[in-house]
N, C-alpha and C positions, 0 to 999 in steps of 0.2 A: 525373525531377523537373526543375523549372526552377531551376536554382542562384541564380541573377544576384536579389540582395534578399531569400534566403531562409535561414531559421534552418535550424542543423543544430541538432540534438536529440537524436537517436537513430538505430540503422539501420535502423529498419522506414521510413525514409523513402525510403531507397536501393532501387533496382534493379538488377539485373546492369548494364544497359547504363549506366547513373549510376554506378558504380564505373569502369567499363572508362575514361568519357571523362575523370574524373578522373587515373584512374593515365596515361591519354596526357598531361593536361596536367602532371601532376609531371616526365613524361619529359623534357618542354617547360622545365619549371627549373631541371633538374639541374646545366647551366652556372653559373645564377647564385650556386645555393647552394654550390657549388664553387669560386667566385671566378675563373670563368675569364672572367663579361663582367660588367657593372653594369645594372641598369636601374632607371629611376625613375618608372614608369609609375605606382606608387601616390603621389609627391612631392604633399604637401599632405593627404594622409590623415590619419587621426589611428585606432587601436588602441586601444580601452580595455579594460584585462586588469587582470580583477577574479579576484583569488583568493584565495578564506577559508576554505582549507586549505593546508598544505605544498606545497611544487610544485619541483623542480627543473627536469628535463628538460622539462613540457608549458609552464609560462610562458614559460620564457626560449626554447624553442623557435619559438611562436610570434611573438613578442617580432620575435626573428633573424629569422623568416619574414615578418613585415612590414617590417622595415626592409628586408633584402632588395629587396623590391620598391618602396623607395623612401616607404615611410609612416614616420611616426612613432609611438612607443609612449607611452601616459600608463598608472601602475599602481596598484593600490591591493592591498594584501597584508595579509592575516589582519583579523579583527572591528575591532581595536581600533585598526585606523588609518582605520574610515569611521562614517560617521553610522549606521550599521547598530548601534552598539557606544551608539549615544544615544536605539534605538527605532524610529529608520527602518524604515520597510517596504520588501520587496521593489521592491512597486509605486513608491515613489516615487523609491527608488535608481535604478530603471530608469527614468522618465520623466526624472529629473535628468541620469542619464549619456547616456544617449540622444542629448541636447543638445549634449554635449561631444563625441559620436565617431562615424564613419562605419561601426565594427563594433565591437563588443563579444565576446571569450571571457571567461567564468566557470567558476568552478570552489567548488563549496559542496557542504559535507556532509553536507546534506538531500535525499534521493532526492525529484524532481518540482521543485526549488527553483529549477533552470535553466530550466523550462518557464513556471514562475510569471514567473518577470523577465523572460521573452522576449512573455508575452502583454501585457505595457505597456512594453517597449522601444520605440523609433518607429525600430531601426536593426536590421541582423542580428545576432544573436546565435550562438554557436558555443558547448556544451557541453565544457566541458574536463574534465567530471570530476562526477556530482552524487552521493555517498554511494558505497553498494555498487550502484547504480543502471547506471550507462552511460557510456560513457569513446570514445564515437564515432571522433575523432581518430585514439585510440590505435588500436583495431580495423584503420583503413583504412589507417594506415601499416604494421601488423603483416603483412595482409594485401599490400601493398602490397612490404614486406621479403619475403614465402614467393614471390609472383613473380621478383624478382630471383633468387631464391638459386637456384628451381628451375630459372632460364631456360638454365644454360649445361649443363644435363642434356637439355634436349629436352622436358623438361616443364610443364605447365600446373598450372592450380589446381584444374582436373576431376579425380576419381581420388585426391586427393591422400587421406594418410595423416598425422596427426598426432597425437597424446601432448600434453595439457595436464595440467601436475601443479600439486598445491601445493593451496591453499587457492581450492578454486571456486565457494565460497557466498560468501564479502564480494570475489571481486577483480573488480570490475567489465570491468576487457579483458579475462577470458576471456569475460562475458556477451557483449558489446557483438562481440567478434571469433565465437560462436559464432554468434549472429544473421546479420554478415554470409554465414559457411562457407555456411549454409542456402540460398543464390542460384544454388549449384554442385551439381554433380552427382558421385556414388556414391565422397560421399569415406568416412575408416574412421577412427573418431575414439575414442580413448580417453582416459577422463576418470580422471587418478588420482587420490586425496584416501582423508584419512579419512572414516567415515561422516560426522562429523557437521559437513564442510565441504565434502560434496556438491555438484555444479553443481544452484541451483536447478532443479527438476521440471517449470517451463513451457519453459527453454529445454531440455533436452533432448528434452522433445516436441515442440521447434519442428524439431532437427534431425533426429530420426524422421519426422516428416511431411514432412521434404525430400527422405526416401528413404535417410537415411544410414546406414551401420552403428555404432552406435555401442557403445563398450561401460564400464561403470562398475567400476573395482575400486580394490581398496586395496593392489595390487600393484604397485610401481615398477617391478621386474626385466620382469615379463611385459607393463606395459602401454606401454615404451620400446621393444618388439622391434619388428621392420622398420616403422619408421617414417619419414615421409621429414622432419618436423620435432616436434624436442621444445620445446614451449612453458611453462617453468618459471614459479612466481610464489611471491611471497612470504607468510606470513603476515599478515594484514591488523589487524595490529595495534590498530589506532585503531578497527576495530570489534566488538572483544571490550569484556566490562564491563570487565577488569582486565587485566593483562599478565600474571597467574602466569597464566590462563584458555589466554592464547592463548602464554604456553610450554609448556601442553601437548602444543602439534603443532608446533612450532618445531624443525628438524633432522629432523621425522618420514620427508624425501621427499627427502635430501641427493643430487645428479647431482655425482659428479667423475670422474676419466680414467679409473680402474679397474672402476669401475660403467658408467660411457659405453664402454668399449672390452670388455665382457664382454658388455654386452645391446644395444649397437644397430649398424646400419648401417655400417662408413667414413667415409658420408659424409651421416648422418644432421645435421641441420641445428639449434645449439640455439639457442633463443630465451628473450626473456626482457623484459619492457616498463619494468623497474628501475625504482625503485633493487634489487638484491639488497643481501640481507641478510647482512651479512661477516661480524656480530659472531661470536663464538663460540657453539656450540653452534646457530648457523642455521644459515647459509652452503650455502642452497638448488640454488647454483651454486657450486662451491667455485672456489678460485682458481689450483687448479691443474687449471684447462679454458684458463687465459689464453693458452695456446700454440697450443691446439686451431683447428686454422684454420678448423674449423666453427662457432666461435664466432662467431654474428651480430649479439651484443647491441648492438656498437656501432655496425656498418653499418643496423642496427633506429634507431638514437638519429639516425642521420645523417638518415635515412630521413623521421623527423619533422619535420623543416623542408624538407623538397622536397613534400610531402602537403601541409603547412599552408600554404606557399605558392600550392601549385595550389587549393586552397581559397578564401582571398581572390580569387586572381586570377575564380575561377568565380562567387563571390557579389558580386563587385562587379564584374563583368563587363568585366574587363578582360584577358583573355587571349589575345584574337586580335591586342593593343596589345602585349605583353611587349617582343616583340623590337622593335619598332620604337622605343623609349625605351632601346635597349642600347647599352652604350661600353665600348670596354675597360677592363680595372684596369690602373689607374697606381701602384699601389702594392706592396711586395714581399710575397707570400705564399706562404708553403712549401705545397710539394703533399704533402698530408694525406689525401685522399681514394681 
């Protein structure tokens, strides 16, 4: 694909080699979003981050990942603080913000609703998130996370073996991350859930016709066995009619130390795109995995802003410029990374 002015939306945009040069150019960030140089190559930009659903980790991530690179961020959060909440349209939202900003992420609760403000935006847009639809971002960073974790085994993302639990009909990163798996070859992917929170039926045809193995059950113990990562998610709350609906599978697919050290691997790797659910009776990830040094959730969250970063720098075409705009930090920051 040609990055440089163009919307991300989805992964059927992407090709292997479109992922590979991305995750080189994240490689290419890692300093900054680490705080070990500064650079200002985007200084004068302006980020317009539109989100009219909940958002911790993907706003303020990208947020960090533009200033990072020296842009600023303008925001606008939930209905009722844009003209959207007084009738605005789509289209006009986007022709008016457009105005204001060199790139625009969105994030709205209507699947296709990111595509609709992209085709009357006049700037790039980036998909943060649209309903149970696609969650693109999150995918290439998740993906993005199973290289690193693999890299000091000696292994690639060909072959790979993975376990996604949880709720796979509304959680959009497991769609959005199954599509990209599809680019790879003769991985073994088990889907666990209850019946009736299945991975939609197009995407596991997408990853059969990539040649994959793949297998569907309602068994946690058998579908976590030699796996090289288990990829947990939460119940998707917000799109049940009611919350007694969706406490009916809430706690159904519980991974903690005793469950994890009976059915997988040593050094099986867990994931998770959070928030998890801590309250009682979910707690999908219990919290007594925190010690477990295969825990990846958070080097996954770091993960997010060195993606999002290589992202901008690729659509506004400034990546071959990074380092030449870099200074050192002058200021004290604990090493955290």
């Amino acid at each position: 694909m040609q990055f440089a002015g163009s919307h991300i939306l989805g992964i059927s945009q992407f090709e292997r080699g479109d992922v590979e040069r991305l995750f080189t150019v994240a490689d290419q960030m890692r300093p900054y979003a680490h705080r070990e140089r500064i650079t200002r190559v985007l200084e004068g930009a302006i980020l317009g981050s539109m989100f009219f659903e909940p958002s911790t980790r993907t706003r303020i991530s990208f947020g960090s990942a533009f200033n990072l690179l020296g842009g600023e961020v303008r925001e606008t959060t939930g209905f009722e603080h844009s003209a959207i909440a007084k009738g605005e349209s789509l289209y006009d939202t986007a022709r008016v913000l457009s105005g204001y900003s060199d790139i625009i992420v969105m994030r709205h609760p209507e699947e296709g609703s990111v595509s609709e403000f992209a085709a009357a935006s006049r700037v790039p847009v980036i998909n943060g998130g649209d309903g149970a639809n696609e969650h693109p971002s999150q995918a290439l960073l998740d993906l993005y996370t199973i290289r690193s974790e693999l890299a000091g085994r000696d292994r690639g993302l060909d072959s790979l073996r993975i376990a996604m639990v949880g709720d796979l009909r509304f959680g959009r990163t497991v769609h959005s991350l199954c599509k990209l798996l599809s680019l790879y070859d003769h991985l073994r992917i088990s889907l666990v859930s209850p019946e009736a929170l299945r991975m939609p039926a197009d995407v596991v045809e997408t990853l059969r016709r990539a040649g994959h193995d793949v297998l569907e059950t309602e068994g946690l113990e058998s579908g976590i066995t030699d796996v090289d990562i288990v990829y947990s998610t939460r119940i998707q709350e917000e799109r049940f009619s009611t919350r007694e609906e969706a406490d009916l599978y809430r706690g159904r697919f519980r991974l903690n130390q005793s469950v994890y050290t009976a059915n997988c691997e040593p050094n099986t790797v867990i994931m998770h795109p959070l928030p998890r659910d801590s309250r009682e009776g979910a707690q999908e990830l219990d919290i007594d995995l925190n010690d477990n040094p295969n825990l990846a959730i958070f080097r996954q969250s770091d993960n997010g802003v060195i993606v999002r970063m290589a992202l901008f720098a690729l659509i506004l075409d400034v990546a071959e410029q990074v380092d030449q705009h870099a200074v050192p930090v002058s200021w004290y920051t604990e090493r955290r990374f």
